[in-house]
NUPA-929919 format. One line per 4 residues: number of its first residue (from 1); their letters; for each residue x, z, y of N, C-alpha, C, O, CB. Coordinates in nm, 4 decimals, padded with zeros to 6 digits. Glycine has a CB too. Example, Ala and Ser with C-alpha at 12.3 -4.5 7.8 and 13.67 -1.06 7.14 Angstrom:
! NUPA-929919
1	AS	01.3190/00.7800/-00.5690/01.2300/00.7800/-00.4500/01.3200/00.7800/-00.3300/01.4236/00.8465/-00.3319/01.1308/00.9046/-00.4473; 01.2850/00.7080/-00.2250/01.3670/00.7140/-00.1060/01.2900/00.7870/00.0030/01.3409/00.8039/00.1138/01.4084/00.5725/-00.0598
END
This chain:
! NUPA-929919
1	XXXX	00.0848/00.0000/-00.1159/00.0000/00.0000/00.0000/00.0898/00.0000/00.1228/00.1863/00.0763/00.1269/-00.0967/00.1213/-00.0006; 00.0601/-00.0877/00.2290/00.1417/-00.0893/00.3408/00.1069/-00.0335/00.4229/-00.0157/-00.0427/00.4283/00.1698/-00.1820/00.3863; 00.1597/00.0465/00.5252/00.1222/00.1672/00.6391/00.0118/00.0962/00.6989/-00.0965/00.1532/00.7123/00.2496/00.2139/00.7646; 00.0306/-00.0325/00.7391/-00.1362/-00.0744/00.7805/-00.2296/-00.0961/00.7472/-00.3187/-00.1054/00.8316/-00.1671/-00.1415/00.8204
5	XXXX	-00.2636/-00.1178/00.5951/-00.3451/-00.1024/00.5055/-00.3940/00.0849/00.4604/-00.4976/00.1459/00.4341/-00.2713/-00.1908/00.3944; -00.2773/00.1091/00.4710/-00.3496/00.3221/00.4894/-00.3933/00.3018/00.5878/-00.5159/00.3108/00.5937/-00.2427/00.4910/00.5093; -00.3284/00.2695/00.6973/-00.3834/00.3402/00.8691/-00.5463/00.2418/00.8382/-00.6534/00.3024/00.8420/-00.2409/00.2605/01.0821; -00.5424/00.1265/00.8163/-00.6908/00.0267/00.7854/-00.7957/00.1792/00.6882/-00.8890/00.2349/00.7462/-00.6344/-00.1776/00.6274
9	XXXX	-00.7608/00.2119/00.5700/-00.8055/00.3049/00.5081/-00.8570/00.4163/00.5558/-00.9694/00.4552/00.5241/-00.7371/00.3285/00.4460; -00.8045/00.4581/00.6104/-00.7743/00.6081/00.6864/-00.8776/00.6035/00.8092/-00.9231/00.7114/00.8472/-00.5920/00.6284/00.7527; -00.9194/00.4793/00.8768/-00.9932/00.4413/00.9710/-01.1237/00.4284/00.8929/-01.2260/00.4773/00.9408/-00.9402/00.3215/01.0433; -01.1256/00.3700/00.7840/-01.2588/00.3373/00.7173/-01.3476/00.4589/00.6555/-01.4602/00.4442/00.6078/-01.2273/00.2395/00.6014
13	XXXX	-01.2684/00.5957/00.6660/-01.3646/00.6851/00.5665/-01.4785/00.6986/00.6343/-01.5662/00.7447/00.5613/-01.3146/00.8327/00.5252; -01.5156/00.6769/00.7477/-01.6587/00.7267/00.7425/-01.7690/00.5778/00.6728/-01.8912/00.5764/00.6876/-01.7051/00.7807/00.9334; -01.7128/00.4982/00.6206/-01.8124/00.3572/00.5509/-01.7054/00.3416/00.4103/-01.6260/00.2494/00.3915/-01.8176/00.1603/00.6844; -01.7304/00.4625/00.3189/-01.6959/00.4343/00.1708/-01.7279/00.3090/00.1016/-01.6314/00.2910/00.0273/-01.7556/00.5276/00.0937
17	XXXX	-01.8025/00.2225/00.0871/-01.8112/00.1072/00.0525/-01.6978/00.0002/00.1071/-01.6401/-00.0829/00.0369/-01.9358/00.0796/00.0850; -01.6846/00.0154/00.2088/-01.6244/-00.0784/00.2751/-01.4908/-00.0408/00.2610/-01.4107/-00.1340/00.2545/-01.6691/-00.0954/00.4066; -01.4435/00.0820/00.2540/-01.3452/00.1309/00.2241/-01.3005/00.1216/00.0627/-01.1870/00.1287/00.0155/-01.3612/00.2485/00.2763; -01.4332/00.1024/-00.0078/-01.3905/00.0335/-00.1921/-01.3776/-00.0860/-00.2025/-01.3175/-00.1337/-00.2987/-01.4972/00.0477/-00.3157
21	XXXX	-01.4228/-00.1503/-00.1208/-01.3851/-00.3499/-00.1110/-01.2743/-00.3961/-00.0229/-01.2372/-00.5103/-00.0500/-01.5234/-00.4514/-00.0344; -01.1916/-00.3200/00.1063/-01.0971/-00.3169/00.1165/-00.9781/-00.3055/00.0091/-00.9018/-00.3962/-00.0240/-01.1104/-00.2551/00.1845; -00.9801/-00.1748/-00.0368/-00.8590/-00.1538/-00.1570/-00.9122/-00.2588/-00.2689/-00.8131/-00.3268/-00.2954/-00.8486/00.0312/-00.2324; -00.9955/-00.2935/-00.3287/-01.0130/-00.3894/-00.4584/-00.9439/-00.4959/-00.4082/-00.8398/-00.5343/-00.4615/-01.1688/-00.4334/-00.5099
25	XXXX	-01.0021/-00.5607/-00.2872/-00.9239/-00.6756/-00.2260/-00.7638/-00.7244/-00.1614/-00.7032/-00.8259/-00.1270/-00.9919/-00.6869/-00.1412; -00.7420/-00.5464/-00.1748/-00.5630/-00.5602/-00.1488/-00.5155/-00.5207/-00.2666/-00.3940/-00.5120/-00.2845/-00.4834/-00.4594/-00.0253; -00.6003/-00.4931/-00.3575/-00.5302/-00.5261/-00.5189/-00.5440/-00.6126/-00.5731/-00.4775/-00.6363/-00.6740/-00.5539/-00.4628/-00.6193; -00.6624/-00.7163/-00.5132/-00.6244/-00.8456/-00.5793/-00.4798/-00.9193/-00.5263/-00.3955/-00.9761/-00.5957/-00.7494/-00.9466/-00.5528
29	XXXX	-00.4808/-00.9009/-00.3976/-00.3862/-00.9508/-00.2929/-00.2329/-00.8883/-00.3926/-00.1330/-00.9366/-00.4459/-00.4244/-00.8644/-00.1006; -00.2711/-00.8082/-00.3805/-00.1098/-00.7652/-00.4702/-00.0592/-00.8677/-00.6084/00.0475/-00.9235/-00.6341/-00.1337/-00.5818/-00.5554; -00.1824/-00.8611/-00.6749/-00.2115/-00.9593/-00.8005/-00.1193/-01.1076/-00.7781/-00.0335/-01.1624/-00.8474/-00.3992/-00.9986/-00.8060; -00.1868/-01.1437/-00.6378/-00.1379/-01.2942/-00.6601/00.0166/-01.2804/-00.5652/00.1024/-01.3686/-00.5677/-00.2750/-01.4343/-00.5845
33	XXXX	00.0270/-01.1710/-00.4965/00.1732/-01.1893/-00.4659/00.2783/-01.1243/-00.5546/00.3964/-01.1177/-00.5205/00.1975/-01.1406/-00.3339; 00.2287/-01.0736/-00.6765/00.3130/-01.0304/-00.8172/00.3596/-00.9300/-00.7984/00.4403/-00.9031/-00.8874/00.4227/-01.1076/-00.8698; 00.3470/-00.8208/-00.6905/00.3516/-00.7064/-00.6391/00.2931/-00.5907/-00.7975/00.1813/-00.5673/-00.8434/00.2456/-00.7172/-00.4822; 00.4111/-00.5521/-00.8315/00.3482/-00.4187/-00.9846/00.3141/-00.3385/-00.9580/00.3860/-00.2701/-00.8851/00.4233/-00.3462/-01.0888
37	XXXX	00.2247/-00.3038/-00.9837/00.1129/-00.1624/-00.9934/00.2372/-00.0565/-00.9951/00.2310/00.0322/-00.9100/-00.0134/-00.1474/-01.1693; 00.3349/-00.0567/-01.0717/00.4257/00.0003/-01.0945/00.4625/00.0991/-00.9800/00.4796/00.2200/-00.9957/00.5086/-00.0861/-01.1294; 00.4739/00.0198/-00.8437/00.5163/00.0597/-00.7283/00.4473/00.1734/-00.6269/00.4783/00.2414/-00.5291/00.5249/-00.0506/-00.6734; 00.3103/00.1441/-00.7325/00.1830/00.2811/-00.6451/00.2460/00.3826/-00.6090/00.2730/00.4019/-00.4905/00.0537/00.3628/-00.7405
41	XXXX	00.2902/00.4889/-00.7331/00.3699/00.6053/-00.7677/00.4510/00.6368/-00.6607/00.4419/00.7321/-00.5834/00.4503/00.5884/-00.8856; 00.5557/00.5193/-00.6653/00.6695/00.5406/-00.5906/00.6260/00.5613/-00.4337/00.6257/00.6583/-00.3579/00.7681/00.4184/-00.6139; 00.5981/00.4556/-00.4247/00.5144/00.4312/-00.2586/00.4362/00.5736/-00.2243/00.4577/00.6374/-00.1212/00.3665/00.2813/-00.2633; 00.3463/00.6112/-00.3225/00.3013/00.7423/-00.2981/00.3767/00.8740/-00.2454/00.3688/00.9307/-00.1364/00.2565/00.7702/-00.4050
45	XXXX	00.4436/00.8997/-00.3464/00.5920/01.0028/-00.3506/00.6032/00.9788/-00.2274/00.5426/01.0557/-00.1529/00.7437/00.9675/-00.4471; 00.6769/00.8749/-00.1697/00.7790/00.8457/-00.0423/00.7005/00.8535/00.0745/00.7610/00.8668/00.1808/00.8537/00.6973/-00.0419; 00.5365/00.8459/00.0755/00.4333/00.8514/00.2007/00.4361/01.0036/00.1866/00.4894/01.0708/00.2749/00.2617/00.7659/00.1879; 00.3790/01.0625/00.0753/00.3986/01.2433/00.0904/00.5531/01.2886/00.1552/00.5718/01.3625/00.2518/00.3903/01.3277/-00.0936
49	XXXX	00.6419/01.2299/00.0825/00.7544/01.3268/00.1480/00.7656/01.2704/00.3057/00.8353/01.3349/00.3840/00.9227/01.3134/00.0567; 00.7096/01.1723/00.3427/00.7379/01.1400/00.4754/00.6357/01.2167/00.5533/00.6622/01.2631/00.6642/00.7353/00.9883/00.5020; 00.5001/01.2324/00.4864/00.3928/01.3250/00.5540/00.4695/01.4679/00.5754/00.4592/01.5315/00.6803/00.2457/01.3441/00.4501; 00.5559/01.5152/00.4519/00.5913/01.6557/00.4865/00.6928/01.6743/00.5934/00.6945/01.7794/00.6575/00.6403/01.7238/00.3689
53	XXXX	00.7886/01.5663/00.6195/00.8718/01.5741/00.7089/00.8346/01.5519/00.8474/00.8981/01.6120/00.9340/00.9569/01.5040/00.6757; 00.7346/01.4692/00.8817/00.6872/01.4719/01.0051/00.5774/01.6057/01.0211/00.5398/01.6393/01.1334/00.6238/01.3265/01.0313; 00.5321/01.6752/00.9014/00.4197/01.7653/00.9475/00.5179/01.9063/00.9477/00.4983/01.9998/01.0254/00.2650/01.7668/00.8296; 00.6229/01.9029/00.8495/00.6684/02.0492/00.8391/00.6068/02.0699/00.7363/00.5097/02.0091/00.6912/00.6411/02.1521/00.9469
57	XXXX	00.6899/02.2010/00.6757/00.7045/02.2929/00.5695/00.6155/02.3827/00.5993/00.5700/02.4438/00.5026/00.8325/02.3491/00.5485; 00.5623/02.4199/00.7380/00.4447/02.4530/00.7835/00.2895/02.4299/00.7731/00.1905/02.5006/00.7916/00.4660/02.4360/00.8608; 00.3142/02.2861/00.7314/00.1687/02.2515/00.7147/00.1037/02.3077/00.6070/00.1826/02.3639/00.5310/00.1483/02.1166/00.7026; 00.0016/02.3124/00.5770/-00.0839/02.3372/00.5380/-00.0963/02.2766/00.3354/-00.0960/02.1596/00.2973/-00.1690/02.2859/00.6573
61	XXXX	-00.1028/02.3654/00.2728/-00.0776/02.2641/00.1189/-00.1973/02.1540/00.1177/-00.1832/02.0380/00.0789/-00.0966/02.3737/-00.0547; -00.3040/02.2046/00.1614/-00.4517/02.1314/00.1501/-00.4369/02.0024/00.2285/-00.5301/01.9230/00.2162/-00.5855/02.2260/00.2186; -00.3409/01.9697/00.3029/-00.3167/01.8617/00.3491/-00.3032/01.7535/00.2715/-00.3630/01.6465/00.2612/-00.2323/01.8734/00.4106; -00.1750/01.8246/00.1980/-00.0653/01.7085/00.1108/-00.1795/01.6923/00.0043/-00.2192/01.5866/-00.0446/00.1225/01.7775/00.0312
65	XXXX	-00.2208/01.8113/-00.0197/-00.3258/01.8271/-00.1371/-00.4172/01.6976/-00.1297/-00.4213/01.6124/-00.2185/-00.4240/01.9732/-00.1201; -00.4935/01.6942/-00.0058/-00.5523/01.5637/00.0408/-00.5401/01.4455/00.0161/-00.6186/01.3758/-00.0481/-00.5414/01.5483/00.1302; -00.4252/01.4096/00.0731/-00.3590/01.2608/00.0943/-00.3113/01.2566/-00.0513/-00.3140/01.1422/-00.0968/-00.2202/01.2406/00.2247; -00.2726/01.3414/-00.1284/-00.2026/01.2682/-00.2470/-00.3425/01.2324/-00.3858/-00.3331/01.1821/-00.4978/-00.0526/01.3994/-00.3136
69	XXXX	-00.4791/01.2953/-00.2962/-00.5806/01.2945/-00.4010/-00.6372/01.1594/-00.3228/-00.6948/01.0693/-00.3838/-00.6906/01.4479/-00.4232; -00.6172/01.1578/-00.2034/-00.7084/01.0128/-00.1313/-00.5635/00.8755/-00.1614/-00.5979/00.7573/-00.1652/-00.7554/01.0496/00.1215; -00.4425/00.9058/-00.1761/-00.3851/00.8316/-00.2144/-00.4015/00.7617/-00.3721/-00.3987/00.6432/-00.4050/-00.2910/00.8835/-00.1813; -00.4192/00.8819/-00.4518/-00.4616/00.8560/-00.6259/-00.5771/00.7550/-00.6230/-00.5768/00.6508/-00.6885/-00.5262/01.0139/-00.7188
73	XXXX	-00.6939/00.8021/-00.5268/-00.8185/00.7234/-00.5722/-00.7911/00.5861/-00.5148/-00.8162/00.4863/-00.5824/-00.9668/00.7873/-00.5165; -00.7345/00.5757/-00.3787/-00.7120/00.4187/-00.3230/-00.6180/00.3624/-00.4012/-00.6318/00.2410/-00.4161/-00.6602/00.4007/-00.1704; -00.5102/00.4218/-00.4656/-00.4668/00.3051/-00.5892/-00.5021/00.2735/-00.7445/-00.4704/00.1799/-00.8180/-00.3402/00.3204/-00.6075; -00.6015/00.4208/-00.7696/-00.7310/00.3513/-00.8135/-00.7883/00.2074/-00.8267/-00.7741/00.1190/-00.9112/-00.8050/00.3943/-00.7459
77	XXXX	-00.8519/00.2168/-00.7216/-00.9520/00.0908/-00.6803/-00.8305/00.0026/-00.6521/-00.7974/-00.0773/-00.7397/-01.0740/00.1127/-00.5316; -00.7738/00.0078/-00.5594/-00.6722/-00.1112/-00.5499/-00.5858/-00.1764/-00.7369/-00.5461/-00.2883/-00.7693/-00.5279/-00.0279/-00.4221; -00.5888/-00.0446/-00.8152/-00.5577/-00.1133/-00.9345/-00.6989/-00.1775/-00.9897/-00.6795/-00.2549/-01.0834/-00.4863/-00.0094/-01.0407; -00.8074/-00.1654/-00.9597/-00.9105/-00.2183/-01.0214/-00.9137/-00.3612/-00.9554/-00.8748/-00.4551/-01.0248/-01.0391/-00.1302/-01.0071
81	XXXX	-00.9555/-00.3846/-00.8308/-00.8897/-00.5138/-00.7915/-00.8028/-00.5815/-00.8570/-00.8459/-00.6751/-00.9243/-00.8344/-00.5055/-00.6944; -00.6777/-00.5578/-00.8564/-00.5678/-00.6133/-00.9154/-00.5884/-00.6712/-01.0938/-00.5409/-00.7748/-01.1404/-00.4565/-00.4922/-00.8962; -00.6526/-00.5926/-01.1499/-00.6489/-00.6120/-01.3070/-00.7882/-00.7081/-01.2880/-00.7781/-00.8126/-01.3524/-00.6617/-00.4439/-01.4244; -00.9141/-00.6949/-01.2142/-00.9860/-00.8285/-01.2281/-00.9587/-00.9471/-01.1456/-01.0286/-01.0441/-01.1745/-01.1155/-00.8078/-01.2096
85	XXXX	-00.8866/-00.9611/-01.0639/-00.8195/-01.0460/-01.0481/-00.7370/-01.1254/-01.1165/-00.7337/-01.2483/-01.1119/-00.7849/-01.0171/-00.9923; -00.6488/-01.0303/-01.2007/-00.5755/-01.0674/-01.3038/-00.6513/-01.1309/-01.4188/-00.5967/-01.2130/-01.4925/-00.5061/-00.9595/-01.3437; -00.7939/-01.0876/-01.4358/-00.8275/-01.1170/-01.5567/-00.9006/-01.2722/-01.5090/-00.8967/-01.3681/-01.5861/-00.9246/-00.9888/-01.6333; -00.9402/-01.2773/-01.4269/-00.9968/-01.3669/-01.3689/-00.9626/-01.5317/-01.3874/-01.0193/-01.6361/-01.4197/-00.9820/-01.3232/-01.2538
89	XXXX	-00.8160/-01.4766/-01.3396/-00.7498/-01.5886/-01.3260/-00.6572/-01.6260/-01.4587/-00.5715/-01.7140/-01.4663/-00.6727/-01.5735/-01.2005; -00.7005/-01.5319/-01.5616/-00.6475/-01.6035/-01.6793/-00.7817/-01.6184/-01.7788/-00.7895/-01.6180/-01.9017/-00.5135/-01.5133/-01.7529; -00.8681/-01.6296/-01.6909/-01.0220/-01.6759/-01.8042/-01.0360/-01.7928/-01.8108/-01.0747/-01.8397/-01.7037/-01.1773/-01.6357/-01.7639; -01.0191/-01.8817/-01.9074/-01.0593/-02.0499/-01.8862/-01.1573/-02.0882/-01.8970/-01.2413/-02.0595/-01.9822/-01.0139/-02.1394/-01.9555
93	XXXX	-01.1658/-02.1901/-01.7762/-01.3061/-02.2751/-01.8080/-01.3342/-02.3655/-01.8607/-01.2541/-02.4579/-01.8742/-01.3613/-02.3125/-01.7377; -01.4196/-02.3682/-01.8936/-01.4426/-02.4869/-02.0037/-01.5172/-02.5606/-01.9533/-01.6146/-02.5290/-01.8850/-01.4974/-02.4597/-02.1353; -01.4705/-02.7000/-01.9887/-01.5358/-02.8004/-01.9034/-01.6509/-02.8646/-01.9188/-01.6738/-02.9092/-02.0313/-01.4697/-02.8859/-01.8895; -01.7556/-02.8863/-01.8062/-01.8764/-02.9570/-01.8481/-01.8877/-03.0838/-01.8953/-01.8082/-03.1590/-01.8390/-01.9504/-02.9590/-01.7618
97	XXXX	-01.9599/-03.1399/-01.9819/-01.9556/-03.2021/-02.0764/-02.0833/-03.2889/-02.0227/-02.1856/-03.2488/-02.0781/-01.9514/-03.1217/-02.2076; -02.1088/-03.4000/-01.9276/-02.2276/-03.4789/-01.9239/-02.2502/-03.5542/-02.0351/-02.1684/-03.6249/-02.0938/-02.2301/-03.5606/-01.8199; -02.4048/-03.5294/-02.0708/-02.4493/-03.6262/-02.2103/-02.5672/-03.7823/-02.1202/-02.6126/-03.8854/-02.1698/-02.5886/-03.4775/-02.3645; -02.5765/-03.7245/-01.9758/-02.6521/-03.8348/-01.9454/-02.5727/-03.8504/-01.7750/-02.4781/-03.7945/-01.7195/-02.8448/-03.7999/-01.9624
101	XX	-02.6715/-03.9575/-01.7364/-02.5942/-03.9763/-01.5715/-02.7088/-03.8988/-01.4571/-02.7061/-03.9106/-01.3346/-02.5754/-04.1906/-01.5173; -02.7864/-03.8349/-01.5224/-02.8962/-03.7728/-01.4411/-02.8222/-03.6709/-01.3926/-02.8730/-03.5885/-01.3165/-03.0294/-03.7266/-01.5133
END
């Protein structure tokens, strides 16, 4: 997830829907730029420790507590995106077959 896609997120909680078709749609987006799910984790980790360093050792646990549970669910959905996308685009179609010219 890219800081403008959180800050996009982070703007959207008060319209949850819109905020679940955002992330599906930047997991498809990930899909076709070959971007691995793999990278959620990491990306996660490195947004918390950057949250703790700009907030302090002071802050509050229910914070981090927060963001690392609103981070879990948006790569969630952003992995749900991504895998029907994925599946999508390896479903074949099968081709129509005219038996007349009507």
């Amino acid at each position: 997830m890219t800081i403008g896609a959180l800050t996009n997120a982070i703007m959207s909680f008060d319209d949850l829907p819109k905020l679940k078709e955002m992330l599906i749609h930047l997991g498809r987006l990930y899909e076709r730029k070959g971007v691995s799910l793999t990278t959620l984790p990491i990306v996660g980790n490195a947004l918390i420790a950057t949250l703790e360093a700009a907030l302090g050792n002071e802050s509050c646990i229910e914070t981090f507590n927060f963001f690392a549970l609103f981070y879990n669910e948006g790569s969630n959905m952003l992995a749900e995106g991504y895998k029907d996308y994925k599946n999508q685009r390896h479903k074949k179609v099968k081709p129509v077959i005219r038996t007349s010219t009507n």
